[in-house]
VOBATI-807870 format. One record per residue: residue number from 1; x, y, z of N, C-alpha, C, O in turn. Coordinates in steps of 0.2 Angstrom, whole numbers. Layout:
N
(NUM, (X, Y, Z), (X, Y, Z), (X, Y, Z), (X, Y, Z))
...
This chain:
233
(1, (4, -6, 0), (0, 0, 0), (4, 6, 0), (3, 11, -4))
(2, (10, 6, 6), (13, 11, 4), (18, 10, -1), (19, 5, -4))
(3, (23, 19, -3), (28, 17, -8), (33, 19, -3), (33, 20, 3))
(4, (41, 17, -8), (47, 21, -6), (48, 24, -6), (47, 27, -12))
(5, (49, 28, -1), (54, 34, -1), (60, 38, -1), (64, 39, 4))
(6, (62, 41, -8), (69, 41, -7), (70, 50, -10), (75, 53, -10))
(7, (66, 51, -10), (69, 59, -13), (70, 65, -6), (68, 64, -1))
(8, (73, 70, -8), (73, 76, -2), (67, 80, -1), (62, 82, -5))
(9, (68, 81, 7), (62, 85, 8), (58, 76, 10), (53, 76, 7))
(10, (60, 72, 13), (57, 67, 14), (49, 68, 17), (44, 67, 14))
(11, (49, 69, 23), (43, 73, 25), (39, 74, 23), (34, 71, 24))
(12, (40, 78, 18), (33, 82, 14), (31, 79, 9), (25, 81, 6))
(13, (37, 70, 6), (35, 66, 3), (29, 61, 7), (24, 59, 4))
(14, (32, 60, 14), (27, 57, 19), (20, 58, 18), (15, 55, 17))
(15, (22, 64, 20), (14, 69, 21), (9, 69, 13), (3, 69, 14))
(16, (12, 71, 7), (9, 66, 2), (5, 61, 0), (-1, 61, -1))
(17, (10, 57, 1), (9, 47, 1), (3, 46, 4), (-2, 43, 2))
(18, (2, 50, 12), (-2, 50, 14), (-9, 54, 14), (-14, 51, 15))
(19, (-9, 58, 13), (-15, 63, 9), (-17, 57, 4), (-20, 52, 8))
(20, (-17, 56, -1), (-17, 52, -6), (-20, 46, -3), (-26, 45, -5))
(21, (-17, 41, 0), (-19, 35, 3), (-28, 37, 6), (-33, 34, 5))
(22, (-26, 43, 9), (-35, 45, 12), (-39, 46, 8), (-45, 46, 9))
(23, (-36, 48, 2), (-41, 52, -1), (-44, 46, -6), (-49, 46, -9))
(24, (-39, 42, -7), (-43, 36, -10), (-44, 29, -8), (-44, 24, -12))
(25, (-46, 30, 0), (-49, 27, 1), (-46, 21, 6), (-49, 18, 10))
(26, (-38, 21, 3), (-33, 14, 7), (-31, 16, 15), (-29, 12, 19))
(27, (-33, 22, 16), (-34, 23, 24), (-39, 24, 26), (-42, 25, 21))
(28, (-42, 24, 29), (-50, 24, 32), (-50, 29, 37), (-45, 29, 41))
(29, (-56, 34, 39), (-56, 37, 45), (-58, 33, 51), (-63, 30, 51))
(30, (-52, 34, 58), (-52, 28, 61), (-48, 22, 61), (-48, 18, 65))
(31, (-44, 22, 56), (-38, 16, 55), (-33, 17, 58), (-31, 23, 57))
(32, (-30, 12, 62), (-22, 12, 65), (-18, 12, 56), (-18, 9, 51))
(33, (-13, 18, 60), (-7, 16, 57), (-2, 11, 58), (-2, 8, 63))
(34, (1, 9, 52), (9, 3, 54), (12, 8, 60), (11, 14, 62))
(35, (15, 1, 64), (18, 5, 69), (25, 9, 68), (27, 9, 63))
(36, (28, 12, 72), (32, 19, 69), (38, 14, 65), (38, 12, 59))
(37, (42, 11, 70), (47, 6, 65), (45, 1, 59), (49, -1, 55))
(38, (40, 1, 61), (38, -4, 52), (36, 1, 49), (37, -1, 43))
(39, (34, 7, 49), (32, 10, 41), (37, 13, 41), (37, 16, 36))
(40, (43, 15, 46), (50, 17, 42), (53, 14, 37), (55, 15, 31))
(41, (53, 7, 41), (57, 1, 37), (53, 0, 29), (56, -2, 24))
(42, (45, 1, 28), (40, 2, 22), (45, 6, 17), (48, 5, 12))
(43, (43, 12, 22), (44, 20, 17), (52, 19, 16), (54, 22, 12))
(44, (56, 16, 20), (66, 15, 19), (66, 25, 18), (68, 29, 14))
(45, (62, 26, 25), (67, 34, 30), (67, 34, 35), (65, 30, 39))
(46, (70, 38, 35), (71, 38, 46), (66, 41, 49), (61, 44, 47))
(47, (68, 37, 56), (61, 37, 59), (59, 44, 62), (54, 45, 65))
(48, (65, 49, 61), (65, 56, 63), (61, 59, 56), (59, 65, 57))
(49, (60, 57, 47), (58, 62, 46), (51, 58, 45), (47, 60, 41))
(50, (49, 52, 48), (42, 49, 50), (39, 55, 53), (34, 58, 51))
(51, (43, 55, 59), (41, 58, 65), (39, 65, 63), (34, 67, 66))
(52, (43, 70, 57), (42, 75, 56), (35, 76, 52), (32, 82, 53))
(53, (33, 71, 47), (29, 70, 44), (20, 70, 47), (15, 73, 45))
(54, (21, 65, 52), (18, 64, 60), (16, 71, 60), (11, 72, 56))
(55, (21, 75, 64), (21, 79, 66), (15, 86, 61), (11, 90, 64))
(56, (16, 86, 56), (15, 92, 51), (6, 86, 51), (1, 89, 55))
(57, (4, 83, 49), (-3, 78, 49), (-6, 79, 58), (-12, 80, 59))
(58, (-3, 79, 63), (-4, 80, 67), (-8, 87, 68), (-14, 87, 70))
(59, (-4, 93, 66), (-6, 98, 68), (-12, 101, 63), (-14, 107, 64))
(60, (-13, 98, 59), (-20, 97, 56), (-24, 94, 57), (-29, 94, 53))
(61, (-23, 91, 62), (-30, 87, 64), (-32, 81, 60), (-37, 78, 61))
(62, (-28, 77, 54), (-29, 72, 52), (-27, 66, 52), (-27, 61, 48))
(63, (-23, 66, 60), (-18, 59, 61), (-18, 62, 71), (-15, 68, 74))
(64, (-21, 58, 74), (-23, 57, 79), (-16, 51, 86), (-14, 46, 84))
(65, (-13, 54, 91), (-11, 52, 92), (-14, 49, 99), (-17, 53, 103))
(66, (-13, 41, 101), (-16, 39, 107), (-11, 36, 113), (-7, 32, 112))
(67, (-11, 40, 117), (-5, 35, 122), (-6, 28, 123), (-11, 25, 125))
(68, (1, 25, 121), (2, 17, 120), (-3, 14, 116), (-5, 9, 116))
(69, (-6, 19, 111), (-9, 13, 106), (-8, 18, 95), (-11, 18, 90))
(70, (-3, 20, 98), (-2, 21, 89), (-4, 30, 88), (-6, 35, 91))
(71, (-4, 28, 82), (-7, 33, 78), (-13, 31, 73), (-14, 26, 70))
(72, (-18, 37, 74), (-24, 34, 70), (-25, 39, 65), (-21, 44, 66))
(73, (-29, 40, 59), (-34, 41, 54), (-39, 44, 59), (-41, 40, 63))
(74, (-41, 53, 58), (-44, 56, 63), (-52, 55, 61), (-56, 58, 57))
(75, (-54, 51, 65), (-62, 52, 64), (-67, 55, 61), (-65, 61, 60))
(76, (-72, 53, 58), (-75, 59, 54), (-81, 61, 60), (-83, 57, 63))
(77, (-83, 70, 60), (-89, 71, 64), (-93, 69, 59), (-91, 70, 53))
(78, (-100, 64, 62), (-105, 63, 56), (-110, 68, 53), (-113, 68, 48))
(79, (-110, 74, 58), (-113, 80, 58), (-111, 86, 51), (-115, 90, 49))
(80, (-108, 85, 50), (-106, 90, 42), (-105, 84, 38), (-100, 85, 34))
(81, (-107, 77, 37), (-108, 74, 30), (-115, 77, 30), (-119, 76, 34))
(82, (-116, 80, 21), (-123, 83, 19), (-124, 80, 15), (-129, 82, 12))
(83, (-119, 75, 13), (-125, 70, 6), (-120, 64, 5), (-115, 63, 8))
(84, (-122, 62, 0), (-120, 56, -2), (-111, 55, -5), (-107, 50, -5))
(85, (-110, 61, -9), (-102, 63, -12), (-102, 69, -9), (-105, 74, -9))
(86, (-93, 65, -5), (-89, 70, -3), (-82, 69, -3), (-80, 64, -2))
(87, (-78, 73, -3), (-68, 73, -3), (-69, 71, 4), (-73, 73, 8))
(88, (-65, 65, 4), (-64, 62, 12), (-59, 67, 13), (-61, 70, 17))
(89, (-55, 68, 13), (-50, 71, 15), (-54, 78, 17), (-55, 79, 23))
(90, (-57, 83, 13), (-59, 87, 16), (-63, 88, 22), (-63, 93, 26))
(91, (-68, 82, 21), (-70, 78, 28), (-67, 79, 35), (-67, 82, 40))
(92, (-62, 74, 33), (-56, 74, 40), (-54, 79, 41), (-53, 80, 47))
(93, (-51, 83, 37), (-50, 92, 40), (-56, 96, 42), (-56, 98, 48))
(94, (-60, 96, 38), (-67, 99, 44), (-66, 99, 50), (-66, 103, 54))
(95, (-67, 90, 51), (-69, 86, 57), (-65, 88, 62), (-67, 90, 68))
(96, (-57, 88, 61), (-53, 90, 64), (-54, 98, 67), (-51, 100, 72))
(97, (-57, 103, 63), (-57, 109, 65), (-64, 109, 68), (-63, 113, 73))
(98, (-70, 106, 69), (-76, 105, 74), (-74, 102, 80), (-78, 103, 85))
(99, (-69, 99, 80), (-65, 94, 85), (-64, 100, 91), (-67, 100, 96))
(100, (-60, 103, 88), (-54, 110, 91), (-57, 115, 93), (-55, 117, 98))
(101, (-62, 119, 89), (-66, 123, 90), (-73, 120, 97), (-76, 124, 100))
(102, (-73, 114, 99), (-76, 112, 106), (-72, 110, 110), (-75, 109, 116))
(103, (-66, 108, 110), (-62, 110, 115), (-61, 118, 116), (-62, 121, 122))
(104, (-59, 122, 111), (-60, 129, 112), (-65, 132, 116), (-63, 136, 121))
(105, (-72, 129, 116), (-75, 132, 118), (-76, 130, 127), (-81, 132, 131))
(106, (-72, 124, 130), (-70, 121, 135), (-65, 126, 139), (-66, 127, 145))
(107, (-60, 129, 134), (-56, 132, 140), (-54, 140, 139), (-51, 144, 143))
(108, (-59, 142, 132), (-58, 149, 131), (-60, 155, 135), (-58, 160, 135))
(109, (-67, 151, 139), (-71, 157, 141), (-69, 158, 148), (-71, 162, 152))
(110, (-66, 152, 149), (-61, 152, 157), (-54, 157, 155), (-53, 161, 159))
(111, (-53, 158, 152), (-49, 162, 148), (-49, 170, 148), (-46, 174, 151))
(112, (-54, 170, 144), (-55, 179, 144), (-59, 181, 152), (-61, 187, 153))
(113, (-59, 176, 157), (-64, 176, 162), (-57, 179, 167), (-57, 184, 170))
(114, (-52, 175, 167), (-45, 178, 171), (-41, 182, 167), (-38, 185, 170))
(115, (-41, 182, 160), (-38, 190, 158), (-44, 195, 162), (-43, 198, 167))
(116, (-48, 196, 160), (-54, 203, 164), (-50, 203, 171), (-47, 209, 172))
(117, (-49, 197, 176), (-47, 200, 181), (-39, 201, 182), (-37, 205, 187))
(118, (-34, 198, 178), (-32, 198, 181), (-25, 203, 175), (-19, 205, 177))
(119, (-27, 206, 169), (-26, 209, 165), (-21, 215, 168), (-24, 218, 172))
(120, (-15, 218, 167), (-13, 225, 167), (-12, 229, 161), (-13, 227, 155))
(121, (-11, 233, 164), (-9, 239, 157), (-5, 236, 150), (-6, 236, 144))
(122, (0, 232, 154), (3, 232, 148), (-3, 224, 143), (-6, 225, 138))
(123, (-3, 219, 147), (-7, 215, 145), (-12, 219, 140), (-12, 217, 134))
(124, (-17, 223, 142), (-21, 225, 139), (-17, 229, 133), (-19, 227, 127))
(125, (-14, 233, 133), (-13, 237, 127), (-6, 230, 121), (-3, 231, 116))
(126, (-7, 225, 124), (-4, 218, 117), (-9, 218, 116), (-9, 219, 110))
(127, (-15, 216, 119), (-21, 213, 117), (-24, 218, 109), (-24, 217, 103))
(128, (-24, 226, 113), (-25, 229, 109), (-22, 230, 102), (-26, 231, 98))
(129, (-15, 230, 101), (-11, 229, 97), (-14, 221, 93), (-15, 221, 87))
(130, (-13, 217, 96), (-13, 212, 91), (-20, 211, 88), (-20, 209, 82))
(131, (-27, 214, 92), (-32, 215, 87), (-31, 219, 82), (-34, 218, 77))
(132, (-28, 224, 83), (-27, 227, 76), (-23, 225, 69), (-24, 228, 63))
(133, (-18, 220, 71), (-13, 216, 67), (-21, 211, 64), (-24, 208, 59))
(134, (-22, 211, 68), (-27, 203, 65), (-32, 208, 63), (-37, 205, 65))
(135, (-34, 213, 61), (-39, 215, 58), (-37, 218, 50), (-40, 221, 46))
(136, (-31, 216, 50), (-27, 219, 43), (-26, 212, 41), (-26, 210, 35))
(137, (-24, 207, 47), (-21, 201, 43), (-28, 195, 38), (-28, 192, 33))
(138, (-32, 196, 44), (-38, 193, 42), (-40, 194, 34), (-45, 191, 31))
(139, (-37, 198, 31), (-39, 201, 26), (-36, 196, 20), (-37, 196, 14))
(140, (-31, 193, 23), (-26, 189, 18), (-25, 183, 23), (-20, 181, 26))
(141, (-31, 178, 21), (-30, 170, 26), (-25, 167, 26), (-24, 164, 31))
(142, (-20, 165, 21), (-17, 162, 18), (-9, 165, 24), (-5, 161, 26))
(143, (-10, 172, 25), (-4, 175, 27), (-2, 174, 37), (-6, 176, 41))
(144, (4, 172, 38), (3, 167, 45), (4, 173, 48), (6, 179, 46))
(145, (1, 172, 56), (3, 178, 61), (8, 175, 65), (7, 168, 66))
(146, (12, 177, 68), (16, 174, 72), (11, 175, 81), (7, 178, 83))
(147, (17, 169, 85), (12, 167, 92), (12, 176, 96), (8, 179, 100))
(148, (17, 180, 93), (19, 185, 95), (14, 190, 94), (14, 195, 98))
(149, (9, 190, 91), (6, 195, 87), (-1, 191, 88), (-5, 193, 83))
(150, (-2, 187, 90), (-9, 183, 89), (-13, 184, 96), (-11, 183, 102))
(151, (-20, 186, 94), (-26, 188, 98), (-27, 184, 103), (-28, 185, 108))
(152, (-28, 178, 100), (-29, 172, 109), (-23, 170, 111), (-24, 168, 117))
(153, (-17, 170, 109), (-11, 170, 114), (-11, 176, 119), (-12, 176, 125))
(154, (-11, 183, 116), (-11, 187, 119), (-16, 189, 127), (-15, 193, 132))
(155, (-22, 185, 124), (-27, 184, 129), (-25, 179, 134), (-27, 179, 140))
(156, (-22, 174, 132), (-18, 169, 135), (-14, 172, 140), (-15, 171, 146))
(157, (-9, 175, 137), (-4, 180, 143), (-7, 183, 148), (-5, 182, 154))
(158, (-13, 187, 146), (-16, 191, 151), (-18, 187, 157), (-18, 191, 162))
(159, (-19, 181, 158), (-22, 177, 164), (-14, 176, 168), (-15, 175, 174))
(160, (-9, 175, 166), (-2, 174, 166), (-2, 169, 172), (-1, 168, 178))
(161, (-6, 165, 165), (-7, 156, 167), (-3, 154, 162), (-4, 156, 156))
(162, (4, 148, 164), (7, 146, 156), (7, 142, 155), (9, 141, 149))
(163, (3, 137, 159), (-3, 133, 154), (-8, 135, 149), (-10, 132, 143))
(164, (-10, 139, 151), (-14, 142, 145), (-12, 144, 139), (-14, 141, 134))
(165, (-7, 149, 139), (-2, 154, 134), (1, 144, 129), (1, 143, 123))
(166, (4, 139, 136), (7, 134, 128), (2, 132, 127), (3, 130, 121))
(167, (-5, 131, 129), (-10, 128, 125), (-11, 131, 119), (-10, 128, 114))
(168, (-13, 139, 120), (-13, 144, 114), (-8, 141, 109), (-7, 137, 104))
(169, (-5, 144, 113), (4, 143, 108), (5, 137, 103), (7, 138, 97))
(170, (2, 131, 106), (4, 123, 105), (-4, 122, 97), (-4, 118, 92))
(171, (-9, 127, 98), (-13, 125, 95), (-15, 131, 89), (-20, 131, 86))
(172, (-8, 136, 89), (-8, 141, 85), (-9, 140, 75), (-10, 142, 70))
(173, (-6, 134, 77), (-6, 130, 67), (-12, 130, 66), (-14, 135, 63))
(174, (-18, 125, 70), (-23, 125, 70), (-29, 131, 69), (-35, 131, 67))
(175, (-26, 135, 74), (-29, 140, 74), (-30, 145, 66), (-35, 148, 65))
(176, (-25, 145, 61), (-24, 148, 57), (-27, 140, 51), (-30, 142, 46))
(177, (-26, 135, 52), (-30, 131, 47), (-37, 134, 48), (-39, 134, 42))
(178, (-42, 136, 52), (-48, 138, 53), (-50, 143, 49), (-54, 144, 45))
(179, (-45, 147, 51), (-46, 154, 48), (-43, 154, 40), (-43, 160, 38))
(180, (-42, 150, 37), (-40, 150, 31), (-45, 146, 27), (-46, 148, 21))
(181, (-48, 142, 29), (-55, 138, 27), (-60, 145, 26), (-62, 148, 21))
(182, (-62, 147, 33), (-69, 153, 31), (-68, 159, 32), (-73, 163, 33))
(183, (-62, 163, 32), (-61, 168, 31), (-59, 172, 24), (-55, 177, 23))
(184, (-61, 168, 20), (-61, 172, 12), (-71, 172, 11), (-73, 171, 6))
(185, (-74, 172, 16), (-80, 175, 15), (-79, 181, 17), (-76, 181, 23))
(186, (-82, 188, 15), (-79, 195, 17), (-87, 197, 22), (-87, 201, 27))
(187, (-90, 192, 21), (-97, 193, 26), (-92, 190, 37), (-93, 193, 42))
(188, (-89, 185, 33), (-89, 183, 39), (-82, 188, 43), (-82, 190, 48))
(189, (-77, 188, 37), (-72, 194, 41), (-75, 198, 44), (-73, 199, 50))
(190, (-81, 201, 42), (-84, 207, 46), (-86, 204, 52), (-83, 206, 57))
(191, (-90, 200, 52), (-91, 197, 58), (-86, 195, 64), (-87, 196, 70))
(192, (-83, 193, 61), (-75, 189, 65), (-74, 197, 70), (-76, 199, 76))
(193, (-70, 200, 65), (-68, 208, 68), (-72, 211, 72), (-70, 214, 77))
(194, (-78, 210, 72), (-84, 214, 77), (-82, 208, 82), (-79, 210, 86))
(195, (-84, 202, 83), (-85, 198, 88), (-76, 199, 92), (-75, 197, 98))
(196, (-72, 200, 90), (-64, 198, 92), (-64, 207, 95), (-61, 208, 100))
(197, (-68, 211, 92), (-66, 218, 95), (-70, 217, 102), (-67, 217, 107))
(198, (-78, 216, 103), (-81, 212, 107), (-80, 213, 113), (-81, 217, 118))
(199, (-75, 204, 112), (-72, 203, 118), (-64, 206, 120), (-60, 205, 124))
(200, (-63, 209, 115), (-57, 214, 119), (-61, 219, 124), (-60, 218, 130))
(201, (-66, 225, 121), (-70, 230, 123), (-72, 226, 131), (-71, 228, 137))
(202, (-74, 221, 129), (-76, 218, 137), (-70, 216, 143), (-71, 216, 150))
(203, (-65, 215, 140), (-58, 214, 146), (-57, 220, 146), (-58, 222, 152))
(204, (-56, 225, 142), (-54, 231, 145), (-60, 233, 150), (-58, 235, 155))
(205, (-64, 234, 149), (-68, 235, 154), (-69, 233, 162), (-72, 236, 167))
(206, (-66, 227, 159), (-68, 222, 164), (-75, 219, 168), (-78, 218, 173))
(207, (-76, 217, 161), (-84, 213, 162), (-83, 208, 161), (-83, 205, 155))
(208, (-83, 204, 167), (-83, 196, 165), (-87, 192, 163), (-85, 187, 161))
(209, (-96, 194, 163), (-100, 190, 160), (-101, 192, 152), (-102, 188, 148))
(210, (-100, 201, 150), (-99, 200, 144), (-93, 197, 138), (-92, 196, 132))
(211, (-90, 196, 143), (-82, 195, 140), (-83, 187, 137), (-80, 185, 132))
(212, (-87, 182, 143), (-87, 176, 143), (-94, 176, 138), (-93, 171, 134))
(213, (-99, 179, 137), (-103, 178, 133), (-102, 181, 126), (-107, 182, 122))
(214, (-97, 183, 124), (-94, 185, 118), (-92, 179, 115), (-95, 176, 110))
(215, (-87, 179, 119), (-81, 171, 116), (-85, 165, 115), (-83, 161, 111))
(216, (-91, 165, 119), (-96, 160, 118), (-99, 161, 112), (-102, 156, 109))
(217, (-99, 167, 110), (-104, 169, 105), (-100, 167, 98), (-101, 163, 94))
(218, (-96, 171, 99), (-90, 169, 94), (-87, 163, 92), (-87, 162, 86))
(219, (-85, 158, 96), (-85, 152, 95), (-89, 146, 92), (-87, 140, 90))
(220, (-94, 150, 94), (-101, 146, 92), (-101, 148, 84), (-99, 144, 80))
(221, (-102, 154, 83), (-102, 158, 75), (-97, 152, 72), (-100, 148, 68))
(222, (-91, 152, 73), (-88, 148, 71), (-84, 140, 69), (-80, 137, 66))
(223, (-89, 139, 73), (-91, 132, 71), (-96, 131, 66), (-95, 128, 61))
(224, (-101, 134, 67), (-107, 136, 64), (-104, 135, 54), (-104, 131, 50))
(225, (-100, 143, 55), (-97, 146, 48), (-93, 138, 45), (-91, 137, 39))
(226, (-90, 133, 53), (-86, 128, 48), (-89, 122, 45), (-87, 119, 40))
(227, (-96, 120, 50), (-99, 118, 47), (-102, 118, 40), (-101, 114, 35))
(228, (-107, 123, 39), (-111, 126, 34), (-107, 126, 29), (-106, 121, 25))
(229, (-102, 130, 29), (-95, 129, 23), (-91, 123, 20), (-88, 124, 15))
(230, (-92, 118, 24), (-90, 112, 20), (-94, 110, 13), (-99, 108, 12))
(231, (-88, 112, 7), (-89, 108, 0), (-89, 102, 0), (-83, 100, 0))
(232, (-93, 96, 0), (-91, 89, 0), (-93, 88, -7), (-91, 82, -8))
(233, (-96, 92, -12), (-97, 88, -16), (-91, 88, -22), (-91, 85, -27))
């Protein structure tokens, strides 16, 4: 099933083979991968640029990893299949982005809830800063913001919990996969910017129920926006 591997940029050869594999069907969503030293010895590369390969599938949401039991093919939510023909693969990146988007909304509103209290001057004027970077960047989805310039890291820092800040951090790839899927509709840009200005307007004020009823608001829009928007045909 699988091929050899022998060209540069191995990795991105990985991540290929396998794209491909999903897409036509010889992986399945939900199938155990070969275990890491057997599909090395498969693909004849090292198991560091498996791992690299891993790694990049991972942060996509389309390869799933389980303590002591492998790596899988990332579940389909059954909730945005809308008909009969659809791109598996685009499936599985959806799925991965409704996945992410309910954990989001598990730990974000705890979030903007200890930025309100526990936010200072300077906290509050990054916050404001990177809203404004992201109200220019949004305009171009495609284009990365870095963890430094990004609006929920930023909000992250304000609780100056750094569990939080590496969650943000650790889930910043992801967060820009989202935004690159439904922000080339210019209805929803406007949207986004109104609900992300929202919940800044609310920490600075220091309103914790409007702050948390924001982010809820917002979060929700955007699942909403990731579902409805699936082309499966």
């Amino acid at each position: 099933m699988f091929k050899n591997i022998k060209n540069e940029r191995v990795y991105e050869k990985i991540v290929n083979q396998i794209y491909e594999l999903i897409q036509e069907g010889d992986l399945k969503s939900g199938e155990r991968l070969p275990a890491e030293r057997d599909l090395a010895n498969t693909l004849s590369c090292s198991r560091s640029s498996l791992r690299e390969a891993f790694r990049v599938l991972e942060s996509k949401g389309l390869i799933i990893s389980k303590a002591g039991g492998g790596r899988f093919v990332q579940n389909v939510d059954q909730k945005i299949i809308n008909g009969e023909n659809f791109n598996t693969l685009d499936l599985l990146e959806k799925s991965a982005m409704v996945y992410f988007i309910e954990a989001r909304e598990a730990f974000e509103p705890r979030i903007v809830e200890l930025a309100c209290k526990r936010a200072n001057n300077q906290d509050i004027s990054k916050i404001e800063n990177a809203l404004k970077i992201m109200k220019e960047k949004l305009k171009y989805p495609d284009i990365k913001i870095s963890a430094d310039n990004n609006f929920h890291v930023s909000l992250a820092e304000a609780t100056h919990n750094f569990v939080f800040v590496s969650m943000m951090e650790t889930n910043i790839n992801m967060i820009r996969e989202v935004r690159k899927k439904i922000m080339k509709n210019p209805d929803r840009y406007q949207e986004s910017v109104k609900e992300h200005t929202e919940i800044f307007d609310a920490i600075k004020n220091r309103d914790v129920l409007q702050a948390v009823e924001k982010t809820n608001t917002h979060l929700r829009n955007l699942k909403e926006n990731v579902i409805k928007n699936c082309d499966l045909k």
